[in-house]
Structure formats: structure tokens, C-alpha cells
N, C-alpha and C positions, 0 to 999 in steps of 0.2 A: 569608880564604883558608884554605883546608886541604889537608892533605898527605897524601897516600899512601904508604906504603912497602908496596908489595905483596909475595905470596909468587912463585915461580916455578909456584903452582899453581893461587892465589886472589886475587882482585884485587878491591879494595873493590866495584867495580862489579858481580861475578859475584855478590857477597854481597848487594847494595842491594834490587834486585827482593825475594828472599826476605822480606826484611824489610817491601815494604810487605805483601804479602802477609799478613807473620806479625802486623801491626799488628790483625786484624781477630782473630786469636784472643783465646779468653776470658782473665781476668785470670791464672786459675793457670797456665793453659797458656805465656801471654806470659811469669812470670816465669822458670816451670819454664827456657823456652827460653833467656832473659836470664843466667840464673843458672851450664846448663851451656855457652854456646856463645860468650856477651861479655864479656872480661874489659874493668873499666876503670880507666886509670891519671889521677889527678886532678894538678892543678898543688898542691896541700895537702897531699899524701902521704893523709892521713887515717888514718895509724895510729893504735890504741888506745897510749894515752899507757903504762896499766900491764900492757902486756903487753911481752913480748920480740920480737925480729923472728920466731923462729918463730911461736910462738905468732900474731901479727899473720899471717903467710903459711897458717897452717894455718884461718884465721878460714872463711873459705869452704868449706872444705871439710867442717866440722861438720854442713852438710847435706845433706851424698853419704851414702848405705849405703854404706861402709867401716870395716872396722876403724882402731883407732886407728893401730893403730902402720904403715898403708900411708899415713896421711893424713900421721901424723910424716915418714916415707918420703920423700912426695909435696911436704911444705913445704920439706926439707933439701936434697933436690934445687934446689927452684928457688931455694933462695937461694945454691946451689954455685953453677947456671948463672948468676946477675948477681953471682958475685965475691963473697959475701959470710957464706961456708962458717963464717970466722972469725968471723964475729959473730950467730951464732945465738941468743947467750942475752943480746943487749944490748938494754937497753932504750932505747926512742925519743930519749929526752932527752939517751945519748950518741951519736948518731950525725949523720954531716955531713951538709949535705941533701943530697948525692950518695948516700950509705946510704942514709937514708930514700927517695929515690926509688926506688932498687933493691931495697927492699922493698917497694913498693908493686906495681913490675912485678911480681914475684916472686909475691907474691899474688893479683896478675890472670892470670898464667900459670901457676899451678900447679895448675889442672884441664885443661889443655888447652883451652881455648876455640880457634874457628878466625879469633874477631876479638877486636882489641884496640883500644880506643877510647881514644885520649888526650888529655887536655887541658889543651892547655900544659906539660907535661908537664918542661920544664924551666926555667918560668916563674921560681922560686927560685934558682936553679942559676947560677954562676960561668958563664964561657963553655967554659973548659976541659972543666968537670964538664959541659953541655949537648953537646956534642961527641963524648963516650964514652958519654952516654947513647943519643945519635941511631944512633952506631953499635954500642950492645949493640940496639938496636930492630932494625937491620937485619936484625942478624945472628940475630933471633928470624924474620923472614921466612921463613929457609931451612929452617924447623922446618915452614912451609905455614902458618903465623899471618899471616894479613892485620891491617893495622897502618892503623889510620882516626888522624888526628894532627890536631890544629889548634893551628898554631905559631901567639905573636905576630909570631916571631923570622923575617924574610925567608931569611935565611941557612940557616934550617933547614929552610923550605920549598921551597928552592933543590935540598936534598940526597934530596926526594922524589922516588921515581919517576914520580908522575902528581899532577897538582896539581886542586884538585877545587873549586867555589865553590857556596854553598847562597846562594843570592838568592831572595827572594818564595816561597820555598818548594822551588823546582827545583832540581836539582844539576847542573852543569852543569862540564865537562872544561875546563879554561883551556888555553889555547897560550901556550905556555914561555919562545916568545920576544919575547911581550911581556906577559907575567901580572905581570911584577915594575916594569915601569915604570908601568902602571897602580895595581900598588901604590902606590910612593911618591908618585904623582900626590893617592892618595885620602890619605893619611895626611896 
């Protein structure tokens, strides 16, 4: 099952079509597009172990033409906007995986992409810490970030605005009011 949190401007589905579309361009062109328009956030964090969370958040950015110090700019920012202003210069191995996931976001959203691709994304994550995270995701919606999510967690796919299922290849729109008991039916 996968989850939606859509923007009030973009809504995974407005996005999808594009994409098969964009499937048929060539390799540089696809990544070119991958590079400035999808960020992705992993259930692993995947940060560089011997970098700092800037440094980790400004990692994408080293191949935009920009100066450095708008890309520095550009990392501090997004790690202000998930909370995490105070720990700029900490490295991975102090931080709780609530940090670490908000440096991962941080990283996927600090070029502005218009999609955020997440996976499982608080798979690691206490319940508490899952909860703050669901709702810092929201509250990136309002920014016009379309937010692609695929919880294990029911609970969190509960809190999506549009619930979405890829079967045999199709992507097809579930109905709400019965998408969760056919979950727990399959599980």
C-alpha cells in the first residue's frame, strides 16, 4: 500500500503521467530530471558516515552551478526548516534516528524538487519520533512538494490524503473505506 500526502497544488497523480512520459528519455536527460525535480528519502538515512549533517545536506547540491556559499545557504536552511539548525556540524554517529531522518529529508529537499519519494521512511523510528516525522512531511506539502510515501506502518497510511496501490504494474486509487481492512486481511 502507498500513501499520498499531497500539496494543495500537486497531487502525485498530476505528477505520475509526466513520468511515464519522462521514462522514454535518454539516460542523461532522465537523470538530469531525477536529480533537479525528485528528492528521495530512504528508511537507512544513507548518510556519509564522515561528514557532518551539513556537509551530508549540501551532498546534492555539489552538482547545481552554484556558488558555494548559496549551496552552504541552501543546506542551513533546510536543516533550520526540520528542526535541526542546532546540529549542523554533528556527525551521523551522534545523532538519534529522528536526526538522522531529518537530515535525510533535509537533503532531499534542499533543491526544491516538486516530488519527494519516501521509503518507509520511519521504518527505524520509535512511534513517537514516526508521528513528527509524518507531520514535518505534511507540513512540507504546503511548500507545493508532492510527497509519494510507502508506509509499512497502517497507521501512517491512514494519515495520507489519497492512498495509492501499484499491483501487476498499475497504480490504482484504493477507497478509504475499506483499503485498511483488506490490509489486515492480506497481512
Amino acid at each position: 500500500m502507498h500513501a499520498s500526502y499531497t500539496s494543495p497544488n500537486r497531487t502525485v497523480a498530476s505528477f505520475l503521467p509526466h513520468a511515464q512520459i519522462r521514462t522514454a528519455l535518454p539516460g542523461a536527460r532522465r537523470t538530469r530530471l531525477r536529480s533537479e525535480q525528485i528528492g528521495f528519502v530512504f528508511q537507512a538515512f544513507h548518510l556519509v558516515a564522515h561528514k557532518t549533517a551539513l556537509s551530508n545536506v549540501i551532498l546534492p547540491l555539489i552538482y547545481k552551478p552554484a556558488p558555494r556559499r548559496s549551496r552552504r545557504r541552501a543546506a542551513t536552511e533546510a536543516l533550520t526548516k526540520v528542526g535541526l539548525a542546532h546540529r549542523v556540524h554533528a556527525m551521523p554517529r551522534t545523532l538519534s534516528g529522528g536526526e538522522k531522518q531529518r537530515v535525510a529529508i533535509a537533503r532531499a529537499t534542499c533543491y526544491s524538487p516538486t516530488l519527494l519519494l519516501c521509503d518507509e521512511p520511519s521504518g527505524n523510528l520509535d512511534t513517537a519520533t514516526s508521528n513528527t516525522l509524518v507531520r514535518m512531511l505534511r507540513e512540507l506539502t504546503c511548500t507545493g512538494l508532492a510527497i509519494f510515501l510507502v508506509p509499512h506502518d497502517v497507521d501512517i497510511a491512514k494519515k495520507a490524503d489519497r492512498l495509492l496501490q501499484v499491483r501487476d504494474g498499475k497504480l490504482t486509487e484504493l477507497d478509504r473505506s475499506n483499503a485498511f481492512g483488506l490490509q489486515s486481511q492480506d497481512a
